[in-house]
N, C-alpha and C positions, 0 to 999 in steps of 0.2 A: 777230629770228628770221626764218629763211628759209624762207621759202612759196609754192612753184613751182604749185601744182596745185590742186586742188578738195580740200579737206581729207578725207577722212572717219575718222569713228573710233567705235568703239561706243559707246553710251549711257554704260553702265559709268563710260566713262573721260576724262567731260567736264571732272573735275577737274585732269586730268594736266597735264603742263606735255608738249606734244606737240614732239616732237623728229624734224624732217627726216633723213631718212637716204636715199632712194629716192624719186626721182620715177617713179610707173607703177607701170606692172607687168610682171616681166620677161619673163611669160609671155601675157597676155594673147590666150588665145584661146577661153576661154570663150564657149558660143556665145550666152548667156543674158545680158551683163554687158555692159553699155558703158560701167563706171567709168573705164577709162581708156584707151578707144579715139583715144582724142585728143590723146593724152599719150603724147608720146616715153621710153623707161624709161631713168634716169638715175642713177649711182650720185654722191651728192652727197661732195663730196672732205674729206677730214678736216679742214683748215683749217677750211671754211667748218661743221662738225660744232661744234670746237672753240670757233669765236666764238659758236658761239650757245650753247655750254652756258656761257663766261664770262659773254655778257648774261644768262642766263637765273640761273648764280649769284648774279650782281648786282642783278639784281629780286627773288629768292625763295631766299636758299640754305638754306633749309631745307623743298625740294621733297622729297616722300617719293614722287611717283611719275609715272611719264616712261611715254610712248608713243609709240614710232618708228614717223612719216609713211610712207607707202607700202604698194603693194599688198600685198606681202608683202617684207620687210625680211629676212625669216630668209634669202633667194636669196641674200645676202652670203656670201663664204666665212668659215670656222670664225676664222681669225687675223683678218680684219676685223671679225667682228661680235665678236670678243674685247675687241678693242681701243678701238671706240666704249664697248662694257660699262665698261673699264677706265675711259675718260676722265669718264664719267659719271660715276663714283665719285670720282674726282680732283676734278668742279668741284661737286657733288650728293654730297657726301658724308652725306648723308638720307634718300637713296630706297634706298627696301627693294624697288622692285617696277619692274624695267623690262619692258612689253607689247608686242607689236603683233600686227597679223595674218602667219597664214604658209599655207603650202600644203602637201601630204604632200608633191612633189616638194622643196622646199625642205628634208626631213629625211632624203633621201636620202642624201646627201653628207656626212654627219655623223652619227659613231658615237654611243657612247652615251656614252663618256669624256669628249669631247667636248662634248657636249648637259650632263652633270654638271659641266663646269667652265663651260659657260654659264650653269649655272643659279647655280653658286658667287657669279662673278660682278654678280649682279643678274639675273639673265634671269626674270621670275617667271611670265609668264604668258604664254599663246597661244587667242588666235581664230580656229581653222581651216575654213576652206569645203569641208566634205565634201558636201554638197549632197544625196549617194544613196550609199544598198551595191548598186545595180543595175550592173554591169557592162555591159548595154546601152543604159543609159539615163545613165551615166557618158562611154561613149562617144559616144553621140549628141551628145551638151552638148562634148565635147571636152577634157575636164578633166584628162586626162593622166596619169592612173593608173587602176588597178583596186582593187576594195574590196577583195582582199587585201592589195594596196601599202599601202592604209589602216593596214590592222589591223598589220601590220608595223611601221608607221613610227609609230605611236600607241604600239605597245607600248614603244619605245625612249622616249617620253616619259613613259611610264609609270615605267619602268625606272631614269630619270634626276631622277624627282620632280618633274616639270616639269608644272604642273596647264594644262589646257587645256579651251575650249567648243568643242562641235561645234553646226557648225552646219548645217544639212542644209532642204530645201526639199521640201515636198508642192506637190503638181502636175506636181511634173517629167517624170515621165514622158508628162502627158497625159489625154485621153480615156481611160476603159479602164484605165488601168496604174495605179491606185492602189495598189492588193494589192500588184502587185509590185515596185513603190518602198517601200512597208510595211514588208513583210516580210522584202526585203531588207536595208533600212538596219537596221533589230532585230538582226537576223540579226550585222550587221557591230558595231555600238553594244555590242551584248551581251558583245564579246570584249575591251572593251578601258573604261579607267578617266576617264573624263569628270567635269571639274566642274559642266558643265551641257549640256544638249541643247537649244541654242537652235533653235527651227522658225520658216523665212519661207515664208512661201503667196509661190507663184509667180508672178512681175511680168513682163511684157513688155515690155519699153524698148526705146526707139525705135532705132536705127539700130543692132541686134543681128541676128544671121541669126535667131535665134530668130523677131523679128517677124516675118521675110520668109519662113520658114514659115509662120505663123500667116496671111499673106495670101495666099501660093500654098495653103494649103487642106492643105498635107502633116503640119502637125501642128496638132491638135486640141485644145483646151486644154480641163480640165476642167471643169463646172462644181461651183459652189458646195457641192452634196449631196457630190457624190463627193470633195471635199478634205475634208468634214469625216470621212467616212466613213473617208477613209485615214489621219487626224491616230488617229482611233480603233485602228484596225489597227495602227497602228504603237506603241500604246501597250499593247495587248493583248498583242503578241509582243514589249516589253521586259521580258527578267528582270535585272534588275541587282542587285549584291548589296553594291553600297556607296551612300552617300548622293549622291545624281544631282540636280540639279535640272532639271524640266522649265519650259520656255518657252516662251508664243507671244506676247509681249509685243514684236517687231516689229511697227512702223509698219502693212508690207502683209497683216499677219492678220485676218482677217473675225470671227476670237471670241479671248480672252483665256483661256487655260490655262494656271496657275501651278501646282506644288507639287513634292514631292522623293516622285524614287524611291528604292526600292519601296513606301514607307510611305503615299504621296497615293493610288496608283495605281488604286485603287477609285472614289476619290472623283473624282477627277476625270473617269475613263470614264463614270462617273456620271452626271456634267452634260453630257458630252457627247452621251450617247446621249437626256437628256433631251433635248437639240437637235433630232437627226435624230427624235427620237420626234412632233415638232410637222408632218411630211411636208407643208410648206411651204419652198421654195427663200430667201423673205424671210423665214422667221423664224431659221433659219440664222445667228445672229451673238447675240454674251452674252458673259457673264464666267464663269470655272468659278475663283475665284481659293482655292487652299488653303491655301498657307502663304506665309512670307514666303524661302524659300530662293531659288527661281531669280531668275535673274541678267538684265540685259536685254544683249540682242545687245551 
């Protein structure tokens, strides 16, 4: 198998037989991310696709589930990422579930026709970095859409059965801006059908503009009270009306919140507020674990 980069891939999907398709990321200008600042984006040629799904039939062919390498894989056009689909089922005629991560611009470009014969396909699952519904705070970070574009382009995922996590970040905004990173992301979350809401607490990595804010002084990074405060807020102003699982079961989360909307949703505001109720900055950090649904990044 061929492995040009720094692998990453969720939790989830440590079992998969991971499958190169894209080195980078095409877009890469997130101003928060320097997964692949360093990394030229690269569409890997179907030859070299093919030989590794032959090795990969030849080690295991009765893989039931693949995850294609790269930032986001779905940037491929609609008859390319068809086709990889197709081969996969020619050398893996076992895998019921092909993943990776994508981007809402990545679902621009592709109807819902489209999207339903991807998903016919093999296409089963998506890990999207929606990060915020804050349109000022989408644009600062530079992410490249608007939380309408979101809820647009979710809905055709919707539409086309294609189950997907969202994953979205408290602190982003800042000092000050937890409410309305909150309340917005809800706001956005609320219109459209997620299989889980994965939450990362906000990380500053190194050679991001983000940090070179953070050392010119222009942006202010929250502390610890007011992220939990906003993980609250943002669980207050979710009404979902199918089975959601919530997550903070990312590495950079300072506490542990697990269960499924609507049905957790008490219980776990619950132990959160027990949290902030302790009005200590160090005691800030626990487990609120409810059930066993949600899903890890």
């Amino acid at each position: 198998m061929r492995y040009d980069q720094i692998i990453y891939y969720p939790p989830f999907e440590r079992h998969s037989l991971l499958l190169q398709v894209t080195c980078g990321c095409s877009y890469n200008q997130c101003a928060f991310c320097n997964m692949y600042k360093t990394v030229d984006f690269e569409v890997i040629p179907m030859r070299q696709i093919i030989a590794d799904l032959r090795d990969a039939a030849g080690y295991n062919p009765y893989t039931e589930r693949v995850f294609l390498v790269g930032g986001e894989p779905l940037c491929l056009p609609f008859e390319q990422m068809k086709e990889i689909l197709v081969q996969i089922k020619k050398y893996l005629p076992y895998c019921a579930c092909v993943s990776m991560y994508a981007s809402i611009k990545n679902l621009r470009d592709k109807s819902v026709e489209q999207l339903k014969e991807l998903h016919r396909l093999g296409l089963g699952f998506l890990y999207i970095g929606l990060e915020s519904g804050s349109d000022r705070i989408l644009k600062l970070m530079k992410k490249g859409h608007t939380a309408a574009e979101a809820v647009e382009q979710l809905k055709k995922l919707n539409e086309a059965n294609i189950p997907f996590n969202s994953i979205l970040i408290y602190g982003l905004g800042g000092h000050g801006c937890g409410e309305e990173n909150a309340i917005a992301s809800a706001e956005m979350l609320n219109q459209v059908r997620s299989s889980n809401i994965i939450m990362m607490n906000l990380t500053v990595f190194p050679d991001t503009e983000l940090e070179t804010w953070c050392k010119e002084g222009s942006f202010l990074q929250a502390n610890g009270r007011e992220r939990i405060e906003e993980l609250a807020c943002l669980l207050e102003h979710l009404e979902l009306s199918t089975p959601t699982g919530f997550s903070t079961s990312h590495v950079t989360n300072p506490v542990m919140v697990t269960g499924t909307l609507p049905y957790d949703k008490e219980k776990m505001l619950e132990g959160i507020y027990q949290m902030l109720g302790t009005g200590k900055e160090s005691d800030l950090h626990g487990i609120v674990s409810i059930s066993d649904a949600a899903v890890e990044r």
